[in-house]
C-alpha positions in Angstrom: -55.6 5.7 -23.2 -58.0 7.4 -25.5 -59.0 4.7 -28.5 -59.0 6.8 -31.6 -61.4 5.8 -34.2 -60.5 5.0 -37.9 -62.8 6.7 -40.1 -60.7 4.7 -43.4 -60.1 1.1 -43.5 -56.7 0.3 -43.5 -55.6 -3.1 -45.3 -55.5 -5.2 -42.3 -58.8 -4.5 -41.6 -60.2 -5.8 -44.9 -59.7 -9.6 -45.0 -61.7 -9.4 -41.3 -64.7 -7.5 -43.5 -64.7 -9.9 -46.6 -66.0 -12.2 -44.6 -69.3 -10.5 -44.1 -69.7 -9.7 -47.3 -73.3 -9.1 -48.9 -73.9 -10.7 -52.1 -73.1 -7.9 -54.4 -69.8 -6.9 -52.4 -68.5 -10.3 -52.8 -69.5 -10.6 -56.8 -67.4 -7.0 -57.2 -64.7 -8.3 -54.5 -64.3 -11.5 -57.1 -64.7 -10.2 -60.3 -63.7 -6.2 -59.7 -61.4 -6.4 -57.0 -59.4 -3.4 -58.2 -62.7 -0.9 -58.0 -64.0 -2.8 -54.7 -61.1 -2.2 -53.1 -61.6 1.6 -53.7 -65.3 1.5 -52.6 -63.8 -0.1 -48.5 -62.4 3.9 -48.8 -65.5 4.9 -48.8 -67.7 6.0 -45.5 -70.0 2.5 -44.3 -73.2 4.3 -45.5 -71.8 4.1 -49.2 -70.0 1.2 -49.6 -73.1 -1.1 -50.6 -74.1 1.3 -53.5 -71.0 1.4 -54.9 -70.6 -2.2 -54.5 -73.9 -2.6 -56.2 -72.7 -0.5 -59.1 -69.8 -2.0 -59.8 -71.6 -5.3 -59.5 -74.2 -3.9 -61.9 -71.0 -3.2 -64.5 -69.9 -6.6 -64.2 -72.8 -7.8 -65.3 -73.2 -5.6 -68.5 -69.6 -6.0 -69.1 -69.3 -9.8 -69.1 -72.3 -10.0 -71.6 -70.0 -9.6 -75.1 -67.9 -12.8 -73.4 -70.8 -14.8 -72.9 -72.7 -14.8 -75.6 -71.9 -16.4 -79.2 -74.1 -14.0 -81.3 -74.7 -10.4 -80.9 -78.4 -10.8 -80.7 -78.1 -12.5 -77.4 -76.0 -9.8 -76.0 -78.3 -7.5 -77.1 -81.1 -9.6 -75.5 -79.5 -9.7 -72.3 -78.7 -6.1 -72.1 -82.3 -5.2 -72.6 -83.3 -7.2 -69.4 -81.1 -4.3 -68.2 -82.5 -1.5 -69.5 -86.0 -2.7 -68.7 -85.2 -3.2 -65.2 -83.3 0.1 -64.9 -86.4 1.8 -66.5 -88.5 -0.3 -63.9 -85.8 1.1 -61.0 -87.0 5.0 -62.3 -90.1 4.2 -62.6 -91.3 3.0 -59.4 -92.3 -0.7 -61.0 -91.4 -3.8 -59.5 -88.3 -5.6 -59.0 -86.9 -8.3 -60.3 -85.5 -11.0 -57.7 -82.4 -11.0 -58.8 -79.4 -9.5 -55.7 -77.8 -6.8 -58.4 -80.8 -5.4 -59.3 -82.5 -5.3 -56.1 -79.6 -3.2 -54.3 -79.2 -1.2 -57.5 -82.7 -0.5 -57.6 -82.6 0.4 -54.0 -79.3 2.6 -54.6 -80.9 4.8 -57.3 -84.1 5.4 -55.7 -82.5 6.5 -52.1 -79.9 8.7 -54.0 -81.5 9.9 -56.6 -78.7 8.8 -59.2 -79.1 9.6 -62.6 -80.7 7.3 -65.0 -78.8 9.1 -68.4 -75.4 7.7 -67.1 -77.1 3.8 -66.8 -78.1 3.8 -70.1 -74.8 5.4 -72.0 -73.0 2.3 -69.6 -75.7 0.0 -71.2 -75.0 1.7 -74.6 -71.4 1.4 -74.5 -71.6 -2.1 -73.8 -73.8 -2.7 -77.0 -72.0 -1.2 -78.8 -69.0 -3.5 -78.1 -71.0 -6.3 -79.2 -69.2 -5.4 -82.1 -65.6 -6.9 -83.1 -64.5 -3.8 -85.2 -62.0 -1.7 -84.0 -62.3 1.9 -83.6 -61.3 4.3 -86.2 -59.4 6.4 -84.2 -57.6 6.9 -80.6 -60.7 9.9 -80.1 -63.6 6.7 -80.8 -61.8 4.8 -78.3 -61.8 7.3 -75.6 -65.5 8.2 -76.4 -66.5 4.1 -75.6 -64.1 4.7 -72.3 -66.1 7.2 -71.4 -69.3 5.5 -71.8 -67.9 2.2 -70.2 -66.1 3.4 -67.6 -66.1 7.6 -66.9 -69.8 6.8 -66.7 -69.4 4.5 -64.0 -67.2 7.1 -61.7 -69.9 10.0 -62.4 -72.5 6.9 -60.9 -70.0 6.5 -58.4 -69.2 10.4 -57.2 -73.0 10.8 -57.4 -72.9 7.9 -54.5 -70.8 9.5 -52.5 -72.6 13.1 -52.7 -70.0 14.8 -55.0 -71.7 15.9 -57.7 -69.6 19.5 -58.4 -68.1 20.0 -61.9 -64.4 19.5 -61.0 -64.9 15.8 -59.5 -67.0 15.1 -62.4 -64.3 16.6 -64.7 -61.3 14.7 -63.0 -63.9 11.3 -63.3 -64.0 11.6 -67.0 -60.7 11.5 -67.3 -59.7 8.8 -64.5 -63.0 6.9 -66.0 -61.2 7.0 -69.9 -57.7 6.2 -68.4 -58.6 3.2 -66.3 -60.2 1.9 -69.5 -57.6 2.3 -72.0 -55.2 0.3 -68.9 -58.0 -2.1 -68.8 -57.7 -3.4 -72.4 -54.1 -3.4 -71.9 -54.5 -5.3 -69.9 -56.7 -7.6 -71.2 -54.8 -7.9 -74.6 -53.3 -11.5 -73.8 -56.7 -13.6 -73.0 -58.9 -10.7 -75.5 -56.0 -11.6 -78.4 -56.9 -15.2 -78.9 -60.4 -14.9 -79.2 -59.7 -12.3 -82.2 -60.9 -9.5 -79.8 -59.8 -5.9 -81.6 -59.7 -2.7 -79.9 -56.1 -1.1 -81.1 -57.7 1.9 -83.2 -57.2 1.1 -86.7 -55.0 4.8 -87.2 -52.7 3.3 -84.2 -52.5 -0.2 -85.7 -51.5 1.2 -89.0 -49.2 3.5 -88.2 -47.0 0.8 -86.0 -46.9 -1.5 -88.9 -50.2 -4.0 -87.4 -53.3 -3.2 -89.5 -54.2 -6.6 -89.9 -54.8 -7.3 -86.3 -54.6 -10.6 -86.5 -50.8 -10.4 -85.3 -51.7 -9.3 -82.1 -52.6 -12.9 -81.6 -49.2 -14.3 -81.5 -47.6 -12.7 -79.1 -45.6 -9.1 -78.7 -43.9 -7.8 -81.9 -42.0 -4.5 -82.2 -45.3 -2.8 -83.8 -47.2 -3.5 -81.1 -45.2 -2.5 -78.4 -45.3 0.8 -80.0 -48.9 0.2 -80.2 -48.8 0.2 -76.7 -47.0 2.6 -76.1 -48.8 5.2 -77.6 -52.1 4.0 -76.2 -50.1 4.1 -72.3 -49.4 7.6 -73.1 -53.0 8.5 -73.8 -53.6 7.1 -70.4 -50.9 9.2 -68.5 -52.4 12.3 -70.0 -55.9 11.2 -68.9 -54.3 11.2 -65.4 -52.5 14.1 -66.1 -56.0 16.0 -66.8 -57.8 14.8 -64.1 -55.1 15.7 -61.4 -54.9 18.9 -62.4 -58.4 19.5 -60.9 -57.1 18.0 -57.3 -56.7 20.9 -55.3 -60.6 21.6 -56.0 -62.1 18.1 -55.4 -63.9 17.7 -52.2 -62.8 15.0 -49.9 -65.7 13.2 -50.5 -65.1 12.7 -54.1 -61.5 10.3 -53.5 -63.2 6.6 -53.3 -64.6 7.3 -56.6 -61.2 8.0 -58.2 -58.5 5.9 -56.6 -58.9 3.9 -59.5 -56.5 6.5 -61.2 -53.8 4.8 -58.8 -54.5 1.5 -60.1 -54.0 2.4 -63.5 -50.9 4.7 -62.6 -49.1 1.5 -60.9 -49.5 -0.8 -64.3 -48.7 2.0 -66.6 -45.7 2.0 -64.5 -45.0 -1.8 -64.7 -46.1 -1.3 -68.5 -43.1 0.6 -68.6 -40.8 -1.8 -66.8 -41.6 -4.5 -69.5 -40.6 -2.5 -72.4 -44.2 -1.6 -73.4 -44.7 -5.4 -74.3 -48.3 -5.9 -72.6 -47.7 -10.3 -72.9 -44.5 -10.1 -70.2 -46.2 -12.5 -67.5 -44.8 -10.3 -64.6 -47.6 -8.1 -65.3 -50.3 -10.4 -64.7 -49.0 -10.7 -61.0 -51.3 -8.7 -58.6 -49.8 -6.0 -57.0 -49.4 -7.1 -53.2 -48.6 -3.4 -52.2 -51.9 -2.0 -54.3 -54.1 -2.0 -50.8 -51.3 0.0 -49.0 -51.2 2.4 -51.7 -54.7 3.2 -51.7 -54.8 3.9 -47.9 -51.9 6.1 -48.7 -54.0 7.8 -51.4 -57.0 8.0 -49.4 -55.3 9.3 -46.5 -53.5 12.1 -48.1 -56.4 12.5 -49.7 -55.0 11.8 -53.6 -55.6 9.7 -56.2 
């Protein structure tokens, strides 16, 4: 019988493959399982880029819960931006595993060194406890966080056309906005504020500190409203489907992550503290290979 040869990895495959992990797949696998599952969709000859990428926003994202004072946040994000500068510039790099495969990523592929700095920007700029002003501020910092990193990612995998940067954008700004959702019960007890101040007044929780203890009508509402910025993220970004090249899918299946928790978002009543939403979805890799296959996101 003719073996026929799997061109996508399929979930059974993957626990196999984790254990041969590099040293940046396994810091993504651990601390970004969500986007490294997307990046085992992609062909063999990717895969360590984009885990070096996401591995790369790990670092530069974990910096504002590290660090007791801004100034050593920004301190450590300039080691950053030096060593991407050094990446460009052909200087030397720094023995460190991230930056050596990222360095190695950008020169081979030519990525573009304008969406590295907005990701190091962004994250600066939430050194910063205040809240934005305004649902449009938040979605401009989820596009610098996070759309940023999918136009890094499509650039990976060779798709580099308008419409899969277009559909990025707004799977980048949608996965974000889930992403603090889902963050709100371990960000609320630190005091952590990113419910835009027109949202938070509106729904009856300007002074933030509520959030704090626990779900209240407000802030289910709250919630709400920021879940349904999401869907129309997705919304926007699959409208530009049937003009994406095949190529282009690894970088946003991260559109069906966040389309899964919106939907369990939903379940629990818009309250973002039920604890059934902190248990991982045990279907997730299945849907992903369905996504991928189909060629969806």
């Amino acid at each position: 019988m003719k073996q026929v040869r799997r061109e996508t990895p399929v979930p059974e495959r993957r626990s196999a493959e984790a254990e041969h992990l590099s040293p940046v797949a396994a810091l993504a696998r651990r601390h970004d399982r969500d986007r490294f599952q997307t990046a085992l969709f992609a062909p063999a000859t990717r895969r360590e880029a984009l885990f070096a990428l996401y591995a790369f926003n790990y670092e530069i994202a974990r910096v504002r819960e590290s660090v007791t004072h801004s100034a050593l946040g920004q301190m450590r994000l300039e080691w950053w931006r030096q060593n991407i500068a050094s990446a460009f510039e052909g200087g030397a790099v720094p023995h460190h595993p991230v930056a050596e495969l990222l360095t190695a990523a950008i020169r081979e592929l030519v990525l573009t060194r304008e969406h590295f700095d907005r990701l190091i920007d962004a994250r600066e700029s939430n050194l910063d406890d205040e809240p934005p002003a305004r649902l449009a501020a938040l979605e401009n910092y989820a596009e610098g966080s996070s759309a940023t990193l999918v136009y890094l990612a499509l650039e990976v995998l060779g798709a580099r056309d308008p419409g899969s940067r277009e559909a990025g954008r707004h799977v980048g700004i949608a996965y974000a906005i889930v992403g603090l959702l889902r963050a709100m019960p371990f960000w609320a007890p630190a005091g952590h504020r990113f419910i835009p101040k027109d949202i938070a007044e509106r729904n009856g929780i300007a002074e933030q500190g509520c959030v704090s203890v626990g779900v209240t009508p407000g802030l289910r509402a709250a919630a709400g409203e920021l879940a349904a910025a999401a869907s129309r993220h997705l919304d926007c970004a699959r409208a530009q489907r049937s003009d994406l090249p095949r190529a282009a899918v690894p970088a946003l299946l991260p559109a069906r992550v966040a389309q899964r928790w919106l939907a369990r978002l939903e379940q629990a009543r818009y309250d973002a503290f039920d604890p059934s939403l902190a248990a991982p979805d045990l279907l997730l890799p299945w849907r992903l290979a369905l996504a991928a296959l189909l060629n969806r996101f």
